[in-house]
C-alpha positions as CSV (number, residue, x, y, z in Angstrom):
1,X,10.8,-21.1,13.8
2,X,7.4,-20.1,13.9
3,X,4.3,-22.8,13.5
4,X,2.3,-20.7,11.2
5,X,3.0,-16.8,9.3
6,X,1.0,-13.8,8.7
7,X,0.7,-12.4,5.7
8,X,3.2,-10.1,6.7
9,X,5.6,-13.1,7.1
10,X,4.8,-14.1,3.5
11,X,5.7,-10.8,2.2
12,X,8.8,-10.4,3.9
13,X,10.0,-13.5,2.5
14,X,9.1,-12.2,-1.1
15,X,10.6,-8.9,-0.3
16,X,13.9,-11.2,0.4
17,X,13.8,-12.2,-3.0
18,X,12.3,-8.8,-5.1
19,X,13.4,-6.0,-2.9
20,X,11.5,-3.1,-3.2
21,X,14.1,-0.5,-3.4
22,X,14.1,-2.5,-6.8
23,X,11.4,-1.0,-8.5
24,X,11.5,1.2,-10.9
25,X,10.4,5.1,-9.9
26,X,6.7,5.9,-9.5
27,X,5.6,1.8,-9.3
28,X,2.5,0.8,-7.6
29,X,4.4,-1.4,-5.3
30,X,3.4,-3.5,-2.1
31,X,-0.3,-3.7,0.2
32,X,-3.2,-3.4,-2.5
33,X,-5.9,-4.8,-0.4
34,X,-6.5,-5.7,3.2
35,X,-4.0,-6.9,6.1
36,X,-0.7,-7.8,6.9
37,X,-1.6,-9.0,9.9
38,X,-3.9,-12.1,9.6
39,X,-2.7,-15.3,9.6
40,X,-2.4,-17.2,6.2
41,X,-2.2,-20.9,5.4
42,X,-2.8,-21.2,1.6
43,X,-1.5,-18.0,-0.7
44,X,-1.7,-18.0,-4.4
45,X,0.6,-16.4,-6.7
46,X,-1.0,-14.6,-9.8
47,X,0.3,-12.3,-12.5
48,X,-3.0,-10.2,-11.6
49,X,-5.7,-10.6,-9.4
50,X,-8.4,-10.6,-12.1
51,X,-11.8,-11.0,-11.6
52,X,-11.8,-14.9,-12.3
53,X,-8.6,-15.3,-10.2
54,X,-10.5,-13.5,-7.1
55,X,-13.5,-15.8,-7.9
56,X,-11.5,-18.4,-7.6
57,X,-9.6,-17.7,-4.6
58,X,-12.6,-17.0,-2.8
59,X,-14.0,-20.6,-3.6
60,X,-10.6,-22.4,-2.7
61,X,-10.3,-20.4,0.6
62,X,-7.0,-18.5,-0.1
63,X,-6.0,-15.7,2.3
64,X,-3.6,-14.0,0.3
65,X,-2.6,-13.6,-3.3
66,X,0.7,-12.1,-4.2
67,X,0.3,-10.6,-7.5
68,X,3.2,-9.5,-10.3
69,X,0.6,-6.1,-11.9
70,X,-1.1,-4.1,-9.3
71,X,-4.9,-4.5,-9.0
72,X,-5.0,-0.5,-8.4
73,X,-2.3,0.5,-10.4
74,X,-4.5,3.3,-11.6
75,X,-6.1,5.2,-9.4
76,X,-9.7,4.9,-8.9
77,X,-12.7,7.4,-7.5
78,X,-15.4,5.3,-7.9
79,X,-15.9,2.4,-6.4
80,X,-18.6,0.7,-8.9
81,X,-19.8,-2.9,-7.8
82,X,-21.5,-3.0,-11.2
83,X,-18.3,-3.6,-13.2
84,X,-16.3,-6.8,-13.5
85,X,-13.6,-5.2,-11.2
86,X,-15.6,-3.3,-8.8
87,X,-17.2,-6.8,-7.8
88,X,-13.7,-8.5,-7.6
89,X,-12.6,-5.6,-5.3
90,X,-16.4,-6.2,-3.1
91,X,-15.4,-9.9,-3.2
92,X,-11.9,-9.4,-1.9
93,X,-13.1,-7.2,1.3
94,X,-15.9,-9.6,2.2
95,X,-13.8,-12.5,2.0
96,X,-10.7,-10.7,3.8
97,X,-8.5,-12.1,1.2
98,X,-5.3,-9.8,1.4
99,X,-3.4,-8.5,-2.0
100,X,0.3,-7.4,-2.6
101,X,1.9,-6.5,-5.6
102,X,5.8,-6.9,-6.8
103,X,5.8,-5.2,-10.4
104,X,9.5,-4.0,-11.5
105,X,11.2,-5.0,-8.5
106,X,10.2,-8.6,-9.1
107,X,11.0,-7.7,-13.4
108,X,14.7,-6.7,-11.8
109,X,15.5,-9.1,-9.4
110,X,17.8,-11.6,-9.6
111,X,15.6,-15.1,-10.9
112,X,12.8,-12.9,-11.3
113,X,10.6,-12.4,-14.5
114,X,13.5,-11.9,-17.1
115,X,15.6,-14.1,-16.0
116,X,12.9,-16.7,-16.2
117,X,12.8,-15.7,-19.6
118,X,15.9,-16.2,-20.6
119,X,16.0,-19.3,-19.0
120,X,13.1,-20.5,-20.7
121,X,14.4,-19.4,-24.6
122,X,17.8,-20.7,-23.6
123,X,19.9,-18.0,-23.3
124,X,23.8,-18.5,-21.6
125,X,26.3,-15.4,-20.6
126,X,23.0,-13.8,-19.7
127,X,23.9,-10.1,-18.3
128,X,21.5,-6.9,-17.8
129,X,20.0,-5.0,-20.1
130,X,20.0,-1.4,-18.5
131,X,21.5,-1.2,-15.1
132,X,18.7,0.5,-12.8
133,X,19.9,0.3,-9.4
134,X,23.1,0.2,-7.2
135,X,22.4,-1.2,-3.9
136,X,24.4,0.9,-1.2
137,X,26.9,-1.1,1.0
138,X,27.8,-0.6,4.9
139,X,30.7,-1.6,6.8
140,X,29.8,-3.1,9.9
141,X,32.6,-4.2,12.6
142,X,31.6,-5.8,15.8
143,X,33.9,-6.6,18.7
144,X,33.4,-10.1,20.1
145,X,35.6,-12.7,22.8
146,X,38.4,-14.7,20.5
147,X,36.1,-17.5,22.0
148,X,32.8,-16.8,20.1
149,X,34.7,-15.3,16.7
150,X,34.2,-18.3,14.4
151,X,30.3,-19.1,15.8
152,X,29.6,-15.0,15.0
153,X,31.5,-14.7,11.2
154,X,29.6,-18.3,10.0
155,X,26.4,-16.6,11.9
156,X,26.5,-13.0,10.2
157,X,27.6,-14.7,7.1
158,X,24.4,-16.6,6.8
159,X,22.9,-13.7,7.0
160,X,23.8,-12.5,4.2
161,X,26.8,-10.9,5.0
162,X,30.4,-10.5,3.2
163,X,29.0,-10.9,0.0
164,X,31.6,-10.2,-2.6
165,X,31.2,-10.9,-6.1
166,X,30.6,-14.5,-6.3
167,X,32.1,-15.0,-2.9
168,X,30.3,-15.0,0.3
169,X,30.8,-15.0,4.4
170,X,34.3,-12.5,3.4
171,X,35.0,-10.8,6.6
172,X,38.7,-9.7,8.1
173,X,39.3,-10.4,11.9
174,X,42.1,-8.6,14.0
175,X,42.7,-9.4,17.7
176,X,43.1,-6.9,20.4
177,X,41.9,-6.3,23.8
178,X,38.6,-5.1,24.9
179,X,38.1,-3.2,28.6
180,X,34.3,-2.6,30.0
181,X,33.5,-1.7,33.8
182,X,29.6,-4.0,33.9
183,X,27.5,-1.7,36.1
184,X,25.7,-2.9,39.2
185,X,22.3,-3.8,37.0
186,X,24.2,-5.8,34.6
187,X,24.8,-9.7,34.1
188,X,27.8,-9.4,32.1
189,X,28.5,-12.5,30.1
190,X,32.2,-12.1,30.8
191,X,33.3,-10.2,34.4
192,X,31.9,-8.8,37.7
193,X,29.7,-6.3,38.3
194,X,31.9,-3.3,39.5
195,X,35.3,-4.7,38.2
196,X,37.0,-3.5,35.2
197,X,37.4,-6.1,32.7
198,X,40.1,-6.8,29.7
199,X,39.2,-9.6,27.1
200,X,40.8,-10.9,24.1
201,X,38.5,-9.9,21.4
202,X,38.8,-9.7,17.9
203,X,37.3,-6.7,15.3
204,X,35.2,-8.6,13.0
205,X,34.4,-6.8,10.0
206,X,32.6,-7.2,7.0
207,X,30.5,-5.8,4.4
208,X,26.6,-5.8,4.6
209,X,24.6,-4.6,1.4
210,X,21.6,-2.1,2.4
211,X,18.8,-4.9,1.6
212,X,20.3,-7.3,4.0
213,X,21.0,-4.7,6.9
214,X,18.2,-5.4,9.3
215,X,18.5,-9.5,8.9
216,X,22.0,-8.9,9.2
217,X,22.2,-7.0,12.5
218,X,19.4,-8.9,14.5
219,X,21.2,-12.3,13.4
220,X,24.4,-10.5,15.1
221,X,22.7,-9.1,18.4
222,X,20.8,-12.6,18.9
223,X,24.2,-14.8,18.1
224,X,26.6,-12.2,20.5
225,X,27.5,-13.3,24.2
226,X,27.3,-9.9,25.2
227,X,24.4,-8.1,27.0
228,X,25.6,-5.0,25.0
229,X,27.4,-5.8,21.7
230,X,29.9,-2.9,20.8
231,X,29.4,-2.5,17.2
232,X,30.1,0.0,14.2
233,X,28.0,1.3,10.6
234,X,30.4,2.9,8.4
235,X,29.1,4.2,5.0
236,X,31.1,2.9,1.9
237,X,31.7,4.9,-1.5
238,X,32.3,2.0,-3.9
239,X,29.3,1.2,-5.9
240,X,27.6,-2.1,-4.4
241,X,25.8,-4.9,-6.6
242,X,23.9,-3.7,-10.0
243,X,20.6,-4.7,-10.7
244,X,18.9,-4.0,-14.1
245,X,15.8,-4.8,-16.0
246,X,15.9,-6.9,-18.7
247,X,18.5,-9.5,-19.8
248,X,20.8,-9.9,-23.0
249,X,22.4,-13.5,-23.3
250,X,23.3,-15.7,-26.5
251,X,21.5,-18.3,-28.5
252,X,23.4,-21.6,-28.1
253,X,23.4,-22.3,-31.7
254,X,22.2,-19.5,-34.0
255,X,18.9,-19.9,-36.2
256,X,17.1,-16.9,-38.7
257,X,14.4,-15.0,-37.5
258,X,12.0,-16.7,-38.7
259,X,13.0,-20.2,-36.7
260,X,13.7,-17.8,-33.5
261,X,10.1,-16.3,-33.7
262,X,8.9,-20.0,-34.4
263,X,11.1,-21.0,-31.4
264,X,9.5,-18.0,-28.8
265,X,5.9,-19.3,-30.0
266,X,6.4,-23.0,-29.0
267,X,8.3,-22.1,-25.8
268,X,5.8,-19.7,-24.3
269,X,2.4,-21.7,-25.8
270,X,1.0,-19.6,-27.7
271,X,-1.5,-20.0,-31.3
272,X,0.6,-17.4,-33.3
273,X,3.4,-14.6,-32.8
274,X,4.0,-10.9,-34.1
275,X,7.6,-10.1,-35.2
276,X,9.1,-7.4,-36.9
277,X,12.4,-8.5,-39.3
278,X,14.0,-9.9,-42.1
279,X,12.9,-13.7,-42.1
280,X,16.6,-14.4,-42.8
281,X,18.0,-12.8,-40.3
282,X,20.0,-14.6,-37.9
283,X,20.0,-14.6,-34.7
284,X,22.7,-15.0,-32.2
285,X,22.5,-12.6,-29.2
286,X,18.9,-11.7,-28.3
287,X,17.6,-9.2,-25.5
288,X,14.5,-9.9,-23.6
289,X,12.1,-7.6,-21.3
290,X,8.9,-8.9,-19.9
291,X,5.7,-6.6,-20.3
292,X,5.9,-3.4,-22.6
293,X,10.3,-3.1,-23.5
294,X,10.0,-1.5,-26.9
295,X,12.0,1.8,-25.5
296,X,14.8,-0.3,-24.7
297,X,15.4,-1.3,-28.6
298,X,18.6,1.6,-28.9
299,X,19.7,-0.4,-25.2
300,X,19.4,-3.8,-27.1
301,X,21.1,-2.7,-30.0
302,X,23.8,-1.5,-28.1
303,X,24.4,-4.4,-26.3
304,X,24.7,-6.7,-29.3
305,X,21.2,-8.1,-29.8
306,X,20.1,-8.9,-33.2
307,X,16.5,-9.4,-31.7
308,X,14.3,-8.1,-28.9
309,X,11.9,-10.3,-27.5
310,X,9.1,-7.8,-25.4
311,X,5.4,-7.1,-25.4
312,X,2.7,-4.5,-26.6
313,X,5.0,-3.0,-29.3
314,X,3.4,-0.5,-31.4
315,X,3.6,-0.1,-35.0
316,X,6.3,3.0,-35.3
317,X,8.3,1.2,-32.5
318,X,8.7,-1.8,-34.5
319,X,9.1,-0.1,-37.4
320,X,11.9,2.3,-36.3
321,X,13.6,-0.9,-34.1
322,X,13.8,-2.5,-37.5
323,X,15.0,0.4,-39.8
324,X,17.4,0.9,-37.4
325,X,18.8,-3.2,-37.6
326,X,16.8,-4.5,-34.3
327,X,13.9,-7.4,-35.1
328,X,11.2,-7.1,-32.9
329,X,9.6,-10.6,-31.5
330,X,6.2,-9.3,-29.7
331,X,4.7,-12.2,-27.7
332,X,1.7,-11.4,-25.4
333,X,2.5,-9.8,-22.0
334,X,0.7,-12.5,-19.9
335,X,2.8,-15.1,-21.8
336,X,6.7,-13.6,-20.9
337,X,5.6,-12.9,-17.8
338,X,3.5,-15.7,-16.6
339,X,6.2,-18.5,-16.3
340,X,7.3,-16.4,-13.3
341,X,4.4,-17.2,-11.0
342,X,5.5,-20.9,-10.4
343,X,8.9,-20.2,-9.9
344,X,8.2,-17.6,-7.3
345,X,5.6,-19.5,-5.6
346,X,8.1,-22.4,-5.3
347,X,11.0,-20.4,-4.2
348,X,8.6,-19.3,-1.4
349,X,7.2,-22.6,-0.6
350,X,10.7,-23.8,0.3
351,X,11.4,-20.2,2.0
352,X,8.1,-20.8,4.5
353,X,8.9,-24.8,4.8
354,X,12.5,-23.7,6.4
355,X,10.9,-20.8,8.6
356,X,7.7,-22.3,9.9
357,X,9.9,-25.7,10.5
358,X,6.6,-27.6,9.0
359,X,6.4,-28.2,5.5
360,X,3.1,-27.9,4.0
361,X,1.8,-25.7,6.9
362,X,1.6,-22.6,4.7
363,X,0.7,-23.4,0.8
364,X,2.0,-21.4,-1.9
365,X,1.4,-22.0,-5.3
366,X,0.8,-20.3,-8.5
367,X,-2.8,-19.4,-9.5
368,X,-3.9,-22.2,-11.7
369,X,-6.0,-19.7,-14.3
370,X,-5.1,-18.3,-17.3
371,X,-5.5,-14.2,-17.1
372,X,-4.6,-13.3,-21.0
373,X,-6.8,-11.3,-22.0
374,X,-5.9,-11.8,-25.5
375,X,-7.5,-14.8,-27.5
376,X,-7.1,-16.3,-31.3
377,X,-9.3,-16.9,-33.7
């Protein structure tokens, strides 16, 4: 356990939960401003580091800010201080406060933006939208003494390890008899130096999905008696775990368009709501998709959904989504995607309580400032 993190630390922890192999091609993904290296003890998570978030963050001392948009998702060749986000940029570098962004990745990953989402409207069966990745899977089989075997499959396990389906720590274990010769500079855990050795060992093998690879094999090497651990990477052809963005669930008691717009409204606080439908319509099975989903409406319809609850929908995209049978519900972008930033910054909380050893020792929490830049008169 370690008594304090970088900000390094911190994002490896978020990358645990919204992998970047994740994102979608061509995303502005990851470092935005300043270091990995520093140390951090209080980290805010933001939907965007705007120029009253960084204001703020500079007056409550924050050393990092995890963000769900990039600040420089668009390139920029000028630098101008003048503007309201050339001075936020100035204020970031003076005060060293480090920014990383996790954009689709976090919109795909398991308990990420949509699945907050459809928590919050009350979806159940919830499934994905559009499949958008399939994460590659290794076999890995290590050889290890009969004595260590259950120590080394709970160990690897842990790690994330033998994940299949809704299963976990699945491994097979066959027993067999290992031979080394320890050379004269080793300290063999079993054996002598210059004599050959036989062992009852078992083959320990599992299955290890790409994203856990790393974690998986130094978790492995640390746990092993061996000065040299004998161990094997085969590549697998099935198809490993799908990831997707968006989500398509089921209302648990259907209601009209009218009620469900009503219903999005109160759930995600806001003064008043777009949607595109018959009043009467109802609704039963509804697709959701935080920021700008309107070219998933053929996907949504597809799967089922009598509605599709998304952001910044223009007016031939809602008009064609509902000549072609889908309603449209358009609530703000910051409000779908908002909700996110607590959950995340909790999730990590508890992730940096249980690796520093110390709770409270790093603070994360989400950005207590609204950054719609929408208002209503």
């Amino acid at each position: 356990m370690k008594e304090s993190l970088t900000a390094g630390d911190v994002v490896r922890l978020l990358d645990e939960l919204a992998p970047p192999a994740l994102a979608l091609p061509n995303d502005k993904i990851g470092l935005q401003v300043g270091s990995l290296d520093k140390p951090v003890s209080r980290v805010w998570v933001a939907l965007e580091a705007s120029p009253d978030v960084v204001a703020a963050a500079v007056q409550n001392d924050v050393q990092l800010i995890l963000t769900h948009h990039a600040l420089l998702f668009r390139p920029i060749s000028v630098l101008d201080t003048r503007t309201r986000r050339g001075r936020a940029i100035q204020q970031l570098l003076a005060a060293d406060i480090t920014v990383y962004s996790a954009h689709t990745n976090l919109d795909v990953a398991p308990g990420g933006v949509n699945d907050v989402i459809a928590e919050k409207i009350g979806l159940t069966d919830v499934e994905l939208l559009d499949v958008t990745y399939r994460e590659t899977l290794h076999k890995l089989v290590v050889y290890v003494p009969v004595s260590h075997l259950a120590s080394l499959r709970k160990t690897i396990g842990d790690a994330g390890a033998g994940a299949i389906g809704n299963y976990s720590h699945c491994t097979f274990a066959a027993p067999g008899t290992g031979t080394f010769l320890p050379g004269d500079k080793t300290s063999p855990f079993i054996g002598t130096p210059g004599v050959l050795e036989q062992v009852e060992e078992a083959r320990l093998e599992t299955i290890v999905p790409d994203s856990r690879l790393d974690h998986v094999l130094a978790a492995m090497l640390a746990a092993h008696p061996y000065e040299e651990v004998a161990y094997d990477l085969y590549a697998v052809e099935q198809p490993g775990p799908a990831y997707g963005i968006g989500r398509v669930g089921n209302l648990p008691a259907g209601m009209t368009l009218a009620q469900f717009a009503n219903h999005i409204r109160e759930t995600f606080g806001l003064r008043h709501i777009r949607y595109a439908g018959d009043d009467d319509l109802r609704v039963e099975r509804v697709a959701v998709l935080g920021g700008s989903g309107s070219k998933w409406a053929a996907k949504s319809l597809a799967k089922g959904a009598q509605v599709l609850v998304t952001a910044d929908v223009g007016h031939h995209d809602a008009g064609d989504a509902w000549q072609d049978g889908l309603a449209i519900v358009d609530a703000t972008h910051a409000a779908l995607e908002q909700p996110v930033c607590e959950v995340l910054a909790d999730r990590l909380q508890k992730m940096a309580d249980a690796r520093t050893g110390t709770p409270g020792a790093v603070e994360i929490v989400a950005a207590p400032l609204d950054v719609d830049p929408f208002r209503w008169t």
